[in-house]
MIGURO-445690 format. One record per residue (C-alpha): residue in three letters; x negated, y negated, z. Coordinates in steps of 0.02 Angstrom, whole numbers, plus 50000, padded with zeros to 5 digits. Each point is the difference from the previous one (the first is absolute). Layout:
res | u | v | w
ALA | X | Y | Z
...
***
This chain:
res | u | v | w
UNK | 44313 | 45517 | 54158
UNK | 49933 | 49827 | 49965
UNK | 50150 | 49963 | 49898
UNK | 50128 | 50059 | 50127
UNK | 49913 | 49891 | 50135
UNK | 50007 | 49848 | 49901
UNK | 50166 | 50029 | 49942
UNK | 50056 | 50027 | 50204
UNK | 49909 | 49842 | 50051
UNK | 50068 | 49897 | 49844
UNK | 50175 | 50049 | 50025
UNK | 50003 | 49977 | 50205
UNK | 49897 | 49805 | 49964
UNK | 50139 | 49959 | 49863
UNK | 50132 | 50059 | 50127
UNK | 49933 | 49891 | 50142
UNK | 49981 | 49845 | 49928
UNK | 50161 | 49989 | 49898
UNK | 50090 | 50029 | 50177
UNK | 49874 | 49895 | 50108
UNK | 50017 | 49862 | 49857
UNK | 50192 | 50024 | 49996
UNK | 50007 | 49996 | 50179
UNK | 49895 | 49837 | 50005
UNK | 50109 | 49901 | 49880
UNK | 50154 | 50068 | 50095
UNK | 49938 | 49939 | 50179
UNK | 49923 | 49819 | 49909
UNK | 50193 | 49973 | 49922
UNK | 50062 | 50054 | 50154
UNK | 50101 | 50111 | 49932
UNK | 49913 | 50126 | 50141
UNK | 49978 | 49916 | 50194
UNK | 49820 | 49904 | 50014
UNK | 49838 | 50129 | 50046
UNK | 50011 | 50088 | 50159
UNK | 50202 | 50012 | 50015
UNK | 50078 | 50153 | 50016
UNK | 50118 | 50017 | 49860
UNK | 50166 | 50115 | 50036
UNK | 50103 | 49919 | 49829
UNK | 50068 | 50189 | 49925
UNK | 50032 | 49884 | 49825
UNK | 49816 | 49948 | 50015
UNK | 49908 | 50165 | 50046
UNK | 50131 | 50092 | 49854
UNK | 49921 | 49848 | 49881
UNK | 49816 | 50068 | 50057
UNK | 50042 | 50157 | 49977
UNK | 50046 | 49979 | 49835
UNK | 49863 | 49922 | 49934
UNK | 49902 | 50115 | 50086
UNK | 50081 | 50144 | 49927
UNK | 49947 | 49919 | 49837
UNK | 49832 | 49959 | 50015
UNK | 49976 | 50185 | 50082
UNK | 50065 | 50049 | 49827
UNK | 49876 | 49868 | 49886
UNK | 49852 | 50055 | 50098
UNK | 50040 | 50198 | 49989
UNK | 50036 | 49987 | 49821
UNK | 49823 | 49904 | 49976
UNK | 49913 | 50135 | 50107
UNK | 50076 | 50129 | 49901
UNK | 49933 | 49910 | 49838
UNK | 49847 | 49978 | 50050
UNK | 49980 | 50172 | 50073
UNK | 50063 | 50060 | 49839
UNK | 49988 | 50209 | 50023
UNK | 50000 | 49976 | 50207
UNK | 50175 | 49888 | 49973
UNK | 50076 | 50129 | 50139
UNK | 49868 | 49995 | 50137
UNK | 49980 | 49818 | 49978
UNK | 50182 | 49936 | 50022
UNK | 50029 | 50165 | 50133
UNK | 49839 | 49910 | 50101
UNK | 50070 | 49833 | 49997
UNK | 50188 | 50075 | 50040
UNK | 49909 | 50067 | 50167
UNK | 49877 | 49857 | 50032
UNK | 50135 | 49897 | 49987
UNK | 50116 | 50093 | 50141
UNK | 49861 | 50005 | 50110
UNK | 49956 | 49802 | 49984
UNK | 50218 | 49970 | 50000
UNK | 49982 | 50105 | 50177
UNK | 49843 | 49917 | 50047
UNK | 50077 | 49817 | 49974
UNK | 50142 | 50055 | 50123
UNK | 49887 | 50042 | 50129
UNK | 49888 | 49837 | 49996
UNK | 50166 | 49888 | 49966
UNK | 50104 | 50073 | 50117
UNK | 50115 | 49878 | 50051
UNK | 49973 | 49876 | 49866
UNK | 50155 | 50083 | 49913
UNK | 50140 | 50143 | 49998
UNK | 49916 | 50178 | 50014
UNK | 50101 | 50032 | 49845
UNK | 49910 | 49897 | 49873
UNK | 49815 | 50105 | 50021
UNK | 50102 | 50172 | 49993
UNK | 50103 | 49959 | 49842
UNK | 49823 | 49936 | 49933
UNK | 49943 | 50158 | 50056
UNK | 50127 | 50081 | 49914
UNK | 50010 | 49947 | 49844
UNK | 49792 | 50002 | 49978
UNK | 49994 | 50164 | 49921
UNK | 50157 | 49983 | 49873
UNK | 49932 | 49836 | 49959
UNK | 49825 | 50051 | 49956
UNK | 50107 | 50143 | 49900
UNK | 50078 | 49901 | 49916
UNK | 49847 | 49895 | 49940
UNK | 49946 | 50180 | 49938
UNK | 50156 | 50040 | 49882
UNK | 49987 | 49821 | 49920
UNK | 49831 | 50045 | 49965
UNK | 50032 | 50173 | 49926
UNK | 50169 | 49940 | 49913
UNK | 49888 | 49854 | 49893
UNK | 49842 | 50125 | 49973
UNK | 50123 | 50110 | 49933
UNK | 50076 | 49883 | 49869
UNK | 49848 | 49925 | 49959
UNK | 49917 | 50189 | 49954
UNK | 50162 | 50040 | 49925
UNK | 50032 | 49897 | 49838
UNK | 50146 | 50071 | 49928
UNK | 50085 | 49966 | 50185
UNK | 50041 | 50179 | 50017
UNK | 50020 | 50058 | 50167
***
């Protein structure tokens, strides 16, 4: 149970501060609008989505390494943590941007966090499979 905890909390910490960090350089090269501005750019949110998307998949696939045997509950966890804080962050920043950018978030939490999950399974696979035989 330890395991699974630390792998939850590990996974949701790497998440956050890629994005926050990302974010940060984004808003300091003003390639995002300064602190405080709402930003309504489609091309811009679609950019933080991506990366998002991404770093939802790093972070799962860590969780799911370092949960090792729990690789499903952990990245299924963060899949639903991460819908309710998507859902959460639409209610505090309402108005701050288009009600579409939390909901897609939202959306694509779970298959995300999935994803991380396959990767993970896919490599353990190999790597306890010499001969590559699948």
């Amino acid at each position: 149970m330890k395991r699974l905890i630390l792998a939850i909390i590990t996974g949701m910490v790497v998440i956050t501060l890629l994005s926050v960090g990302t974010d940060h350089i984004f808003h300091v090269t003003h390639v995002y609008p300064p602190y405080g501005v709402p930003m309504f750019d489609a091309g811009l949110l679609l950019l933080a989505t991506a990366y998002r998307f991404i770093f939802q998949v790093l972070g799962s696939w860590l969780a799911a390494a370092i949960a090792r045997s729990k690789a499903s509950a952990a990245t299924w966890t963060m899949g639903i943590i991460g819908v309710v804080m998507w859902l959460a962050g639409m209610i505090a920043m309402k108005g701050y941007g288009p009600a579409w950018y939390p909901l897609l978030g939202a959306a694509l939490s779970i298959p995300s966090s999935l994803l991380g999950r396959q990767i993970y399974y896919a490599r353990h696979r190999r790597q306890n499979n010499p001969l590559n035989v699948v």
